[in-house]
PDB file of N, CA, C and O in Angstrom:
ATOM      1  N   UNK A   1       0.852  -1.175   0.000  1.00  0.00           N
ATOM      2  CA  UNK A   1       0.000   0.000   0.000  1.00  0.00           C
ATOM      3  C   UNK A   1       0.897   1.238   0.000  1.00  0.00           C
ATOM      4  O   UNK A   1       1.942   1.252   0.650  1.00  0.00           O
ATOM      5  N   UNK A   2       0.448   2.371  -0.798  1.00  0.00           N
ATOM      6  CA  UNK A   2       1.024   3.258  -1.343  1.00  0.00           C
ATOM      7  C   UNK A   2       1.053   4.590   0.431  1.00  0.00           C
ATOM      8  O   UNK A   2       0.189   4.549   1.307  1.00  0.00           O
ATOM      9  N   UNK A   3       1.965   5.315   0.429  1.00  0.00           N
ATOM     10  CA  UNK A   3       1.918   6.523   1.168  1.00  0.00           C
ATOM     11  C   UNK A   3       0.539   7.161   0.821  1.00  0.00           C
ATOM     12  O   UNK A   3      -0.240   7.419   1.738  1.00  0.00           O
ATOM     13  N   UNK A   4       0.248   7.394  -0.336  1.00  0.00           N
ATOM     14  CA  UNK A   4      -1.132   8.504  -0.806  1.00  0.00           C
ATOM     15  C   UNK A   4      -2.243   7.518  -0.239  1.00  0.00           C
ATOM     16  O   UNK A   4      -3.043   7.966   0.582  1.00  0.00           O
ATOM     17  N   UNK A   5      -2.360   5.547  -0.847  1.00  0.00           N
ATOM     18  CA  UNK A   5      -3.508   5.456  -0.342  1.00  0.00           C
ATOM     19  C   UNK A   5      -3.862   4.621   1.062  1.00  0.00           C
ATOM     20  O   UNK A   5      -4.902   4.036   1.367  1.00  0.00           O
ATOM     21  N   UNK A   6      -2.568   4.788   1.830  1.00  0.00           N
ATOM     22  CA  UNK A   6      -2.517   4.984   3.294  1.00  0.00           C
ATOM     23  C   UNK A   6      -3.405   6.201   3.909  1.00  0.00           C
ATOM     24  O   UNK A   6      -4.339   6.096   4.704  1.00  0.00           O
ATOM     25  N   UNK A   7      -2.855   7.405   3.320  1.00  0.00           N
ATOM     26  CA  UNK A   7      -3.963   8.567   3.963  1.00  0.00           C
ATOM     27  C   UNK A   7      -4.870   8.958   3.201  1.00  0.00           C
ATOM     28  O   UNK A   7      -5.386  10.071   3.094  1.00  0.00           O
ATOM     29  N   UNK A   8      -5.074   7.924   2.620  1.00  0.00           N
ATOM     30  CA  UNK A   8      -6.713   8.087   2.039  1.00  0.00           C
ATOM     31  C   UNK A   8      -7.868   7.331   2.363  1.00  0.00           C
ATOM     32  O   UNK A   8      -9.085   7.456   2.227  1.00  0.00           O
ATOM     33  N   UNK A   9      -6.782   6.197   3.015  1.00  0.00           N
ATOM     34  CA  UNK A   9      -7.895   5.248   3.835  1.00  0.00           C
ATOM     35  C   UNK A   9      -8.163   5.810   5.069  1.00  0.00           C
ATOM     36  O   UNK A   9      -9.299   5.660   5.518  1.00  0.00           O
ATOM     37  N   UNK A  10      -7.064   6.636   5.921  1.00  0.00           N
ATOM     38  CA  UNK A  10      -7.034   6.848   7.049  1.00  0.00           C
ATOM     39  C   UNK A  10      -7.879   8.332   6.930  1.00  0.00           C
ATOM     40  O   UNK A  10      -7.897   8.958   7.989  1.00  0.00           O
ATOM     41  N   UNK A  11      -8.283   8.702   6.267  1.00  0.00           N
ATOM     42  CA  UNK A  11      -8.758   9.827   6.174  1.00  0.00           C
ATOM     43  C   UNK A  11     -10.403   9.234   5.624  1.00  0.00           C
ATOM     44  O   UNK A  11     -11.379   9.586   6.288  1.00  0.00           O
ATOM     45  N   UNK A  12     -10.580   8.424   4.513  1.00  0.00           N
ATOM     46  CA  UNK A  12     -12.156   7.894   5.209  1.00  0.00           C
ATOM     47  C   UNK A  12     -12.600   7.128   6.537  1.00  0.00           C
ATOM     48  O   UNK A  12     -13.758   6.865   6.862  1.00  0.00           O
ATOM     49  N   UNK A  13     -11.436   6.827   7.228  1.00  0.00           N
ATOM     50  CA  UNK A  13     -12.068   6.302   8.555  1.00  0.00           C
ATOM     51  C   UNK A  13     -12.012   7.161   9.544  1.00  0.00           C
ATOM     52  O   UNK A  13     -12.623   7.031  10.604  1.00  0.00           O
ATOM     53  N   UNK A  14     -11.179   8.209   9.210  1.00  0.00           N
ATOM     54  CA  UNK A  14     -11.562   9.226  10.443  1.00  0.00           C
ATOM     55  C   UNK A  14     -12.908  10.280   9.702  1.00  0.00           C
ATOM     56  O   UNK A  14     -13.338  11.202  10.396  1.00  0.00           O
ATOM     57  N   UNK A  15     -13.324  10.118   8.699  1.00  0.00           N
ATOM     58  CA  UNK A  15     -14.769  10.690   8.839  1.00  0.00           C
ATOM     59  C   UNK A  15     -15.710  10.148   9.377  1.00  0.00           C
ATOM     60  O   UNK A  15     -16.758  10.624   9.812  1.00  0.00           O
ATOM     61  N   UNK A  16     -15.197   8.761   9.339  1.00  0.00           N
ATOM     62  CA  UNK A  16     -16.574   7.948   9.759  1.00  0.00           C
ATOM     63  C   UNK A  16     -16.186   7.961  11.330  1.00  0.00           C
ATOM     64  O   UNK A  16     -17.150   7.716  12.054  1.00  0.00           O
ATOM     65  N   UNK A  17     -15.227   8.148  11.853  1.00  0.00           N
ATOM     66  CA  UNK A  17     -14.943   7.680  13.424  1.00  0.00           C
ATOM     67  C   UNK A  17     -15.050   9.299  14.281  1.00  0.00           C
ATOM     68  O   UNK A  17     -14.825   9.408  15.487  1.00  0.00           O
ATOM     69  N   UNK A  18     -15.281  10.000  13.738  1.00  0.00           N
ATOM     70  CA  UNK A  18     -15.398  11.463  14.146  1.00  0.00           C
ATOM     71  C   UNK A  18     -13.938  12.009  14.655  1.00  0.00           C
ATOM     72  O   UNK A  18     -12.929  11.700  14.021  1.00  0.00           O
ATOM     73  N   UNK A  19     -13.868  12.815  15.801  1.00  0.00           N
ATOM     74  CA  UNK A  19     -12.927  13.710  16.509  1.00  0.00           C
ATOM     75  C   UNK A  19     -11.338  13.006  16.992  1.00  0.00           C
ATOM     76  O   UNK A  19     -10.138  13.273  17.058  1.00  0.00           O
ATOM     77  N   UNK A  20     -12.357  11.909  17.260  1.00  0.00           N
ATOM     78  CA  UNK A  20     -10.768  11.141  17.730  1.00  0.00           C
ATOM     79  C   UNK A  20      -9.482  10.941  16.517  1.00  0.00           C
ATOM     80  O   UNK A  20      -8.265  11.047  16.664  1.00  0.00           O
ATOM     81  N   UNK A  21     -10.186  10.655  15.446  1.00  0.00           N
ATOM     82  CA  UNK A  21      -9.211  10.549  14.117  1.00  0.00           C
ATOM     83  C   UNK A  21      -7.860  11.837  14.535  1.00  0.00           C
ATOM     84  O   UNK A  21      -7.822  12.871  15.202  1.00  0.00           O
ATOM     85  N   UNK A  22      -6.914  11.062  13.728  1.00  0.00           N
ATOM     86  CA  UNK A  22      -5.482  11.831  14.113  1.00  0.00           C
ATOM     87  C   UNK A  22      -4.594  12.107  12.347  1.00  0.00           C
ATOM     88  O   UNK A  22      -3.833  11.315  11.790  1.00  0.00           O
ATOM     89  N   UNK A  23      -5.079  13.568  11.813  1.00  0.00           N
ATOM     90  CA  UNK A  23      -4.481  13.408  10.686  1.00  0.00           C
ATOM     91  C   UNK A  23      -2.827  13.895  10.670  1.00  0.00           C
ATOM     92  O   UNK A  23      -2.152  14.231  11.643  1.00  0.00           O
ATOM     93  N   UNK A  24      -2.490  13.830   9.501  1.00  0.00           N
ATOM     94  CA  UNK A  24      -1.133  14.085   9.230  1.00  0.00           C
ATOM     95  C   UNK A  24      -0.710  14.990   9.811  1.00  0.00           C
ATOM     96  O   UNK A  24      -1.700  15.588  10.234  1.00  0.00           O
ATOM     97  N   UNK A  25       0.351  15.603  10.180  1.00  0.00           N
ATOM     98  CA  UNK A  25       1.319  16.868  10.419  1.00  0.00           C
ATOM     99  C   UNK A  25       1.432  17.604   9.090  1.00  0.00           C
ATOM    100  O   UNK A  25       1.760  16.998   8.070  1.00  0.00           O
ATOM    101  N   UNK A  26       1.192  18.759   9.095  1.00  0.00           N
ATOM    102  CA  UNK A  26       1.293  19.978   7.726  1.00  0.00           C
ATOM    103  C   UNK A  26       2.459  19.627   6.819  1.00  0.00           C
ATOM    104  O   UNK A  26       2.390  19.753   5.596  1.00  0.00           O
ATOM    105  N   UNK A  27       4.093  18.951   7.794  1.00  0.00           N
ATOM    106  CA  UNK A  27       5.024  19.316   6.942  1.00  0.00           C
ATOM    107  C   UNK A  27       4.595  17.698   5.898  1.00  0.00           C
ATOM    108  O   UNK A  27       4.911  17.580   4.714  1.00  0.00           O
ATOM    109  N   UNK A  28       4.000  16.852   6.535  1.00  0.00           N
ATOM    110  CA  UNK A  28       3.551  15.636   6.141  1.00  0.00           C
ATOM    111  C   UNK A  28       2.721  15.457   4.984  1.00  0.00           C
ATOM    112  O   UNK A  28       2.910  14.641   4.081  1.00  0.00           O
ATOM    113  N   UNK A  29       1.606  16.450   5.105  1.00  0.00           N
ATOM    114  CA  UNK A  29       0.632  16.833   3.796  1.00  0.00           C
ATOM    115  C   UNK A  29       1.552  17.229   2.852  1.00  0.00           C
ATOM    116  O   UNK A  29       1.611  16.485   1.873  1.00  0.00           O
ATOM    117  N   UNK A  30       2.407  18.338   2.857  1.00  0.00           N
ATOM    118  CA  UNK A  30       3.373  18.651   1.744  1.00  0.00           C
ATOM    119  C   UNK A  30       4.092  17.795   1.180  1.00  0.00           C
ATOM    120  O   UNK A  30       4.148  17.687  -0.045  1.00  0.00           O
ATOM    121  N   UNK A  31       4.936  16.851   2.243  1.00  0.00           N
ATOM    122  CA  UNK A  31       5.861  16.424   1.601  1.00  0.00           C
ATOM    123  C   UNK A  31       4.920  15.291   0.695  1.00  0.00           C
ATOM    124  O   UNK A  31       5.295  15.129  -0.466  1.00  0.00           O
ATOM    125  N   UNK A  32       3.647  14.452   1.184  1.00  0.00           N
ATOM    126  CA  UNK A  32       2.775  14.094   0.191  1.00  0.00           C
ATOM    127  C   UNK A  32       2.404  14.365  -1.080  1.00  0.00           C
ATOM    128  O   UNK A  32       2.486  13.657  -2.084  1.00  0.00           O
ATOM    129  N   UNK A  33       1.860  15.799  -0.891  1.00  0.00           N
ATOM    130  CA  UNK A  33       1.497  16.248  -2.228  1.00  0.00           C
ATOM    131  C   UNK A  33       2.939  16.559  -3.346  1.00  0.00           C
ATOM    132  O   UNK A  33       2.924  16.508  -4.576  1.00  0.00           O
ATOM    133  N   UNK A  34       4.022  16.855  -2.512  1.00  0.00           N
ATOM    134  CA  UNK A  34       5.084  16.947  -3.599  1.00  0.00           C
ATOM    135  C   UNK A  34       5.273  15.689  -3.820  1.00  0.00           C
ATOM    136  O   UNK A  34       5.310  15.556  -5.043  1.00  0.00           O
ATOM    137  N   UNK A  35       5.412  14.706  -3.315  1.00  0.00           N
ATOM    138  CA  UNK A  35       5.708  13.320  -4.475  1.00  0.00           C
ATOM    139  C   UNK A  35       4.257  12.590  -5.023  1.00  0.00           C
ATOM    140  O   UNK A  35       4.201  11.484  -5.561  1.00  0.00           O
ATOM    141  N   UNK A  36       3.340  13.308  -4.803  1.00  0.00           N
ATOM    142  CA  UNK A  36       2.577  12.989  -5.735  1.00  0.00           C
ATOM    143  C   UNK A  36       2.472  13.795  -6.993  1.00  0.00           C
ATOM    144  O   UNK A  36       1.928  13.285  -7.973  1.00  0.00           O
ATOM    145  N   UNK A  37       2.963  15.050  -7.046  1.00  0.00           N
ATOM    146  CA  UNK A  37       3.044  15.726  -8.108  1.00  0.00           C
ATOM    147  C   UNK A  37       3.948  15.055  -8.844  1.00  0.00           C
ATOM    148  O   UNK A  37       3.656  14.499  -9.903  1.00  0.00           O
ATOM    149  N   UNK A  38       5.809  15.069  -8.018  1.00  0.00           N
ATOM    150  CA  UNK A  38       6.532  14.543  -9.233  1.00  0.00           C
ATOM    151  C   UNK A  38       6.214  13.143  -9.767  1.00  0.00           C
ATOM    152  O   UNK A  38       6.903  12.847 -10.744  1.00  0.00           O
ATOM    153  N   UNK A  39       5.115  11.967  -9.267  1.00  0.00           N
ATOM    154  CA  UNK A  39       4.559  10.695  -9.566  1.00  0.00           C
ATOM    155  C   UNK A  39       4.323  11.453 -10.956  1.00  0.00           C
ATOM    156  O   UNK A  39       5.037  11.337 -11.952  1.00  0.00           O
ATOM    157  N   UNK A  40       3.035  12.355 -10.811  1.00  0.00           N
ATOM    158  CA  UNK A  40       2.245  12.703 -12.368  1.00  0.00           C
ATOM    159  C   UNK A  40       3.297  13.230 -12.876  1.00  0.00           C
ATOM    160  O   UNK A  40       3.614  12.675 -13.927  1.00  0.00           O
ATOM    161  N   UNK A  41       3.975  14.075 -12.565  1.00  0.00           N
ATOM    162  CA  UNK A  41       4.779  14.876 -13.331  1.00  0.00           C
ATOM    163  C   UNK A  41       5.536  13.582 -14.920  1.00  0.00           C
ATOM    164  O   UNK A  41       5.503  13.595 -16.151  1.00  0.00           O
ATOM    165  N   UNK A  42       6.048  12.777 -13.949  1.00  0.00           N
ATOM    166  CA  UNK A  42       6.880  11.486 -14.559  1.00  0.00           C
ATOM    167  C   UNK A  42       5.837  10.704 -15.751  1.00  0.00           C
ATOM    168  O   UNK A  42       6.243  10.244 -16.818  1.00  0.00           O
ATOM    169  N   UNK A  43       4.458  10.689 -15.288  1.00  0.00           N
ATOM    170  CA  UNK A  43       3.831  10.630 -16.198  1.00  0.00           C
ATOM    171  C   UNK A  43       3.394  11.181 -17.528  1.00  0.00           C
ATOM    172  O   UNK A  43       2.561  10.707 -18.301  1.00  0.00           O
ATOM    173  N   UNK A  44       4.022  12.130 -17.631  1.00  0.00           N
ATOM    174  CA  UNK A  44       3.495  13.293 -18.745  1.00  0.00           C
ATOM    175  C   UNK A  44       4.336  13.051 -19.929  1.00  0.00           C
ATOM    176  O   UNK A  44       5.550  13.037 -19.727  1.00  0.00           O
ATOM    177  N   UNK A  45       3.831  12.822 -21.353  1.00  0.00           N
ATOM    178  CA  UNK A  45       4.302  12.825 -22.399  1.00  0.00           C
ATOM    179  C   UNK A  45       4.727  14.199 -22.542  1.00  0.00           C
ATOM    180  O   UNK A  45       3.938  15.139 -22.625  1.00  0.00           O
ATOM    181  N   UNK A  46       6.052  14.307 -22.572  1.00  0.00           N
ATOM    182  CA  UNK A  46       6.874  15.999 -23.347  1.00  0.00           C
ATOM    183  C   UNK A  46       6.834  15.756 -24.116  1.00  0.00           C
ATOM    184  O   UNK A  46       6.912  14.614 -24.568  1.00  0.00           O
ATOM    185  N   UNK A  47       6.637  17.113 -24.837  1.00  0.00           N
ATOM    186  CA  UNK A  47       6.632  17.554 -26.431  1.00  0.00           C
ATOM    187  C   UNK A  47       8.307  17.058 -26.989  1.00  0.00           C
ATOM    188  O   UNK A  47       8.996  17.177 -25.976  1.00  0.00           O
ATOM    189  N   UNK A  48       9.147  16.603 -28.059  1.00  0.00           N
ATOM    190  CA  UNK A  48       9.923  16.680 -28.785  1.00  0.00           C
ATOM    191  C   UNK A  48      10.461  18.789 -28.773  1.00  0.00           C
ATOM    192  O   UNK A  48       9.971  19.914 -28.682  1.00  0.00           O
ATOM    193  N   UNK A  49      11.739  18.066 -28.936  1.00  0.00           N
ATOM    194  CA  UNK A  49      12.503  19.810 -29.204  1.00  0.00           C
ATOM    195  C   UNK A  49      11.950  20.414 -30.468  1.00  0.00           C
ATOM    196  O   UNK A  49      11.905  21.626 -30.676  1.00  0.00           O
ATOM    197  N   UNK A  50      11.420  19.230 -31.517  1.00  0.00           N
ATOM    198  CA  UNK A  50      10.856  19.756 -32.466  1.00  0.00           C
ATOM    199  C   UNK A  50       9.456  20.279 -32.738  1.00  0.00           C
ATOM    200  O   UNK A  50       8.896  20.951 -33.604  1.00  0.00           O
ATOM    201  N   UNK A  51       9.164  19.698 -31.668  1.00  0.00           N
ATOM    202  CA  UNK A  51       7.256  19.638 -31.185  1.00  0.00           C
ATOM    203  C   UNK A  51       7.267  20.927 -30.778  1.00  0.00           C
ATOM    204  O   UNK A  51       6.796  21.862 -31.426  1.00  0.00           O
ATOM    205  N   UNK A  52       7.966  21.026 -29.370  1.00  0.00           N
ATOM    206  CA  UNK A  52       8.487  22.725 -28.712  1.00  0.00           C
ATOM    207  C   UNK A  52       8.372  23.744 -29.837  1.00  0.00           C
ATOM    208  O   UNK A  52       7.505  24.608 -29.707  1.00  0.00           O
ATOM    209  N   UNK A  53       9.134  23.753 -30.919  1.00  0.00           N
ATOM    210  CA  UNK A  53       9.067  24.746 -31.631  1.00  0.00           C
ATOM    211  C   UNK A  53       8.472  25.225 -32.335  1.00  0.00           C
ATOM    212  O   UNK A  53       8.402  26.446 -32.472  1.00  0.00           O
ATOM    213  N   UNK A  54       7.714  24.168 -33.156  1.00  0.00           N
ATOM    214  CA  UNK A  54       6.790  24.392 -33.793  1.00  0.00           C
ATOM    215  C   UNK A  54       5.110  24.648 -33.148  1.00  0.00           C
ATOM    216  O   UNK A  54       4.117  25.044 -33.760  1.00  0.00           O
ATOM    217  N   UNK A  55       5.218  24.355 -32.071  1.00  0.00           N
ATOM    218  CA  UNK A  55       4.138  24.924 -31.081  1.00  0.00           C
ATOM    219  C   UNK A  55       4.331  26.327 -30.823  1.00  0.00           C
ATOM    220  O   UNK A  55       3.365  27.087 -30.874  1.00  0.00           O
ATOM    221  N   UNK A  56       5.668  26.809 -30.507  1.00  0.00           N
ATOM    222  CA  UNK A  56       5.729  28.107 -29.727  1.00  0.00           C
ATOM    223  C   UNK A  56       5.941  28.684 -31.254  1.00  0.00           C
ATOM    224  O   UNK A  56       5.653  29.810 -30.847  1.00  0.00           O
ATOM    225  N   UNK A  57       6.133  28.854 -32.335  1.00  0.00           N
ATOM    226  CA  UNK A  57       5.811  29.680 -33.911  1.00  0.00           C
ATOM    227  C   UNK A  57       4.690  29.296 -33.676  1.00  0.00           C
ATOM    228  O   UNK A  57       4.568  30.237 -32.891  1.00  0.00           O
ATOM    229  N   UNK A  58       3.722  28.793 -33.607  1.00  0.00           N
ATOM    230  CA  UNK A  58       2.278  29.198 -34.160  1.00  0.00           C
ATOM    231  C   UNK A  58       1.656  29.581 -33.448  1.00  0.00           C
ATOM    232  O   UNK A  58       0.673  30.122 -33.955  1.00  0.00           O
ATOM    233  N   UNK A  59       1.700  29.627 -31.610  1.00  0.00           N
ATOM    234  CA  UNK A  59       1.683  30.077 -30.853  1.00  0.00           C
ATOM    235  C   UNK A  59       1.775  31.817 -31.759  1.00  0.00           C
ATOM    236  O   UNK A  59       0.974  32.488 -32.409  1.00  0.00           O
ATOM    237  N   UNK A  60       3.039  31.956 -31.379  1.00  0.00           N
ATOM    238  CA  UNK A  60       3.381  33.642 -31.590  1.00  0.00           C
ATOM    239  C   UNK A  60       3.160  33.903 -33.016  1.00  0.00           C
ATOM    240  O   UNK A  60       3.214  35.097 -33.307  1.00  0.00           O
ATOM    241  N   UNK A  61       2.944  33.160 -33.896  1.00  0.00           N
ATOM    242  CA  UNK A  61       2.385  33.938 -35.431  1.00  0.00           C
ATOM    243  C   UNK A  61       0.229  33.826 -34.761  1.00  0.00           C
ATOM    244  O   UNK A  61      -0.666  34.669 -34.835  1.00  0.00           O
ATOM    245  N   UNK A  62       0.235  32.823 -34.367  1.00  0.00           N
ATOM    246  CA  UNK A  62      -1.455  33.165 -34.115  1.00  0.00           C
ATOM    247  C   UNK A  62      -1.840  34.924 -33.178  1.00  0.00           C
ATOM    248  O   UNK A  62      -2.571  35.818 -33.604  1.00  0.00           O
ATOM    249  N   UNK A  63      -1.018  34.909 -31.813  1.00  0.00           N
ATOM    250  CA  UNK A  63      -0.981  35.628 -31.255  1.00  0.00           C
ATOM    251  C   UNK A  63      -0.991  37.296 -32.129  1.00  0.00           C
ATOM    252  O   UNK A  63      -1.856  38.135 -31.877  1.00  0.00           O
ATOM    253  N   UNK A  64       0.185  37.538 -33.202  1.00  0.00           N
ATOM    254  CA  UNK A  64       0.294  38.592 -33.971  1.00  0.00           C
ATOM    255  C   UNK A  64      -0.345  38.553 -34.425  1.00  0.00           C
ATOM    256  O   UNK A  64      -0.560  39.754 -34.589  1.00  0.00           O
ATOM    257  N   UNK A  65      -1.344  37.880 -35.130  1.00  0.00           N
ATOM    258  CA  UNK A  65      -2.241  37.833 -36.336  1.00  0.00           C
ATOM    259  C   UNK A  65      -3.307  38.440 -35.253  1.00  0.00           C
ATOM    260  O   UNK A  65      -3.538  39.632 -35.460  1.00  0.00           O
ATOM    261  N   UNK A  66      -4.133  37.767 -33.938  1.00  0.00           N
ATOM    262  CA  UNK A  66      -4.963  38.737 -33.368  1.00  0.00           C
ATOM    263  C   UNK A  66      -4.379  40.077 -32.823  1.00  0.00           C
ATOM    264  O   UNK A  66      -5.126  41.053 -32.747  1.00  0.00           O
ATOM    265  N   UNK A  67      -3.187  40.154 -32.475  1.00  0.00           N
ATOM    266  CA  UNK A  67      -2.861  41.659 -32.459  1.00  0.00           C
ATOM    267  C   UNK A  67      -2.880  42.731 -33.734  1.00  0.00           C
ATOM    268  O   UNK A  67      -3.369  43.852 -33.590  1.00  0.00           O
ATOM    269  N   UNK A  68      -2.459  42.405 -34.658  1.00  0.00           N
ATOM    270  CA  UNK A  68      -3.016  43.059 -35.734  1.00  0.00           C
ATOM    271  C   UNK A  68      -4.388  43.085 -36.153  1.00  0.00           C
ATOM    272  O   UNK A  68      -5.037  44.054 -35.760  1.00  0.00           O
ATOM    273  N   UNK A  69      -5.056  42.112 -36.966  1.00  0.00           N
ATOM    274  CA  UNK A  69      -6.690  42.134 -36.542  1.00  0.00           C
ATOM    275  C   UNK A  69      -7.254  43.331 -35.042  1.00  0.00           C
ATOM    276  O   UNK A  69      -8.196  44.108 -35.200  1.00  0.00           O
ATOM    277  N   UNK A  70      -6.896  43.289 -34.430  1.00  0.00           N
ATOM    278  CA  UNK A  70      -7.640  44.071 -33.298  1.00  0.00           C
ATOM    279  C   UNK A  70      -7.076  45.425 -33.492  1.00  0.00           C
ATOM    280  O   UNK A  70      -7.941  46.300 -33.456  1.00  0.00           O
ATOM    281  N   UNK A  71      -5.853  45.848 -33.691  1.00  0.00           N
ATOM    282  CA  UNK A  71      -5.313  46.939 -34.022  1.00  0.00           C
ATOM    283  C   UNK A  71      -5.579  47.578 -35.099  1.00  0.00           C
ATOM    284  O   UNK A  71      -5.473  48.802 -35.172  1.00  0.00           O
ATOM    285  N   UNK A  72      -6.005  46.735 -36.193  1.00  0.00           N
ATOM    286  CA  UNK A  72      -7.226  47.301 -37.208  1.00  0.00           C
ATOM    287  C   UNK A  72      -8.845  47.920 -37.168  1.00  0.00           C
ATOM    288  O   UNK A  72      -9.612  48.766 -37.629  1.00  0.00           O
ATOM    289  N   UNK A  73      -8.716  46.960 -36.380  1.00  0.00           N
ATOM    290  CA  UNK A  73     -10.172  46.796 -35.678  1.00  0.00           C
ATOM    291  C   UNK A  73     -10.466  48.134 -35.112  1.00  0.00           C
ATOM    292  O   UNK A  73     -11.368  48.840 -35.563  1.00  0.00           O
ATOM    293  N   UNK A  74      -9.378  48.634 -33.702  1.00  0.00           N
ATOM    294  CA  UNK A  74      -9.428  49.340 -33.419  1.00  0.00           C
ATOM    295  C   UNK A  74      -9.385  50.771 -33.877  1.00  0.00           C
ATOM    296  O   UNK A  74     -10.049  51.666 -33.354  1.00  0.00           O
ATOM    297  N   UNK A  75      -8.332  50.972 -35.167  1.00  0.00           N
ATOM    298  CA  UNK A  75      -7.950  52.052 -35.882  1.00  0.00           C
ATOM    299  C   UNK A  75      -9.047  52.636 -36.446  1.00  0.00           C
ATOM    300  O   UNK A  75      -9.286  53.842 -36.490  1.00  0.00           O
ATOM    301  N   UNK A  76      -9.969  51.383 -37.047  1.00  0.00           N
ATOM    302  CA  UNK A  76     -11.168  52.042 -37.875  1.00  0.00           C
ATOM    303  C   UNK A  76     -12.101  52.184 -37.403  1.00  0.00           C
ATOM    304  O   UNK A  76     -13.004  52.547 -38.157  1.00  0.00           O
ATOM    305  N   UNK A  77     -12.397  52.024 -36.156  1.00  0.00           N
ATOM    306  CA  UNK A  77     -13.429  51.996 -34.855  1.00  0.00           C
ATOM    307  C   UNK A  77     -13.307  53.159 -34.760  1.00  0.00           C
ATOM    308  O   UNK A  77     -14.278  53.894 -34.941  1.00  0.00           O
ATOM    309  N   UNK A  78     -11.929  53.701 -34.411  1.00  0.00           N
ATOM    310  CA  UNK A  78     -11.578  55.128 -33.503  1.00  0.00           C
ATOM    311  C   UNK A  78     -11.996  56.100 -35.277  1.00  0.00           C
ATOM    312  O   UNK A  78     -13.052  56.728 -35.365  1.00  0.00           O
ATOM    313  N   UNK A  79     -11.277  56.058 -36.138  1.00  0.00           N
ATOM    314  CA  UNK A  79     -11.421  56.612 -37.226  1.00  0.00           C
ATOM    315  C   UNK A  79     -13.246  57.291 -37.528  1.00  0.00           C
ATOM    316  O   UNK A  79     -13.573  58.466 -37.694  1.00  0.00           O
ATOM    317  N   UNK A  80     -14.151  56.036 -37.509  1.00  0.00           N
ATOM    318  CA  UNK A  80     -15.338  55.983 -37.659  1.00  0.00           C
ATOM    319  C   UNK A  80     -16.029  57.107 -36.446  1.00  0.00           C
ATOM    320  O   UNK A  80     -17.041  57.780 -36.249  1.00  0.00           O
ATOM    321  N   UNK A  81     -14.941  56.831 -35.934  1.00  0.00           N
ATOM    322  CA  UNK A  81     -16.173  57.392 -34.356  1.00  0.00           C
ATOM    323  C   UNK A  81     -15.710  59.270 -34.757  1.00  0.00           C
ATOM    324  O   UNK A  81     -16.510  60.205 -34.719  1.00  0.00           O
ATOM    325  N   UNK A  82     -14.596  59.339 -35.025  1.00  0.00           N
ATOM    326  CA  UNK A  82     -13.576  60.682 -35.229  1.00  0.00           C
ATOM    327  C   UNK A  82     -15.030  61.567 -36.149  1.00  0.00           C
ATOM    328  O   UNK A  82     -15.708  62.566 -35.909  1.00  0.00           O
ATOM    329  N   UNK A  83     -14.993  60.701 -37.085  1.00  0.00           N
ATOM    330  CA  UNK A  83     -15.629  61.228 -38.251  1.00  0.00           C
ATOM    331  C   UNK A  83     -17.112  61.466 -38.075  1.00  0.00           C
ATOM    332  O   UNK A  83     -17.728  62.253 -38.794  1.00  0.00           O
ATOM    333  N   UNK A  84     -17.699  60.732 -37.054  1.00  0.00           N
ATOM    334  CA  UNK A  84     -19.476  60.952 -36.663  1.00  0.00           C
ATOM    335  C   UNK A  84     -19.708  62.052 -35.574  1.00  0.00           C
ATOM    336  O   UNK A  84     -20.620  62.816 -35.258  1.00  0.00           O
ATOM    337  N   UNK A  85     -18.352  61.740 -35.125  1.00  0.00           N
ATOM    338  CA  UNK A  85     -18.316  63.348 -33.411  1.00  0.00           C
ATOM    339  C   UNK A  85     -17.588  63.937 -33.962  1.00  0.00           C
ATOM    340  O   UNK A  85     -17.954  65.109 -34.038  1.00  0.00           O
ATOM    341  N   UNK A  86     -16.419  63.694 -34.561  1.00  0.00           N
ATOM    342  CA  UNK A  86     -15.423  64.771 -34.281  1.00  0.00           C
ATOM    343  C   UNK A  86     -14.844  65.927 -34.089  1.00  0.00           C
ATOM    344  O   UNK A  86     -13.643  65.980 -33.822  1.00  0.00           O
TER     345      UNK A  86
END
């Protein structure tokens, strides 16, 4: 039986057993949740160096493309409005 589902059992029997239940120490919860993170962590398919890159270019060409679009957007917004008040 695992550390995580040690205090997961011990943590449904102290709901059911009320006050008396005795949970972990704080530095105990942490040091838990950090090796359960790096568990998943270890699990995670990484992208390739080539994957990386070609994610972060289309990333930042998508990104410019709505910054321009909106900066158009905006120009002829403000333009339009210039010309009905101005």
């Amino acid at each position: 039986m695992t550390q995580a589902s040690e205090y997961e059992g011990s943590a449904r029997r102290s709901a059911s057993s009320g006050r008396g239940a005795k949970r972990p120490s704080f530095p105990a919860r942490v040091a838990l949740y950090n090796r359960q993170v790096v568990s998943e962590l270890r699990k995670v398919i990484w992208p390739t160096r080539n994957e990386l890159i070609t994610y972060t270019i289309v990333s930042v060409v998508f990104v410019a493309a709505m910054v321009a679009y909106v900066g158009v957007l905006d120009y002829g917004f403000t333009k339009a409005i210039f010309a009905m008040f101005g």
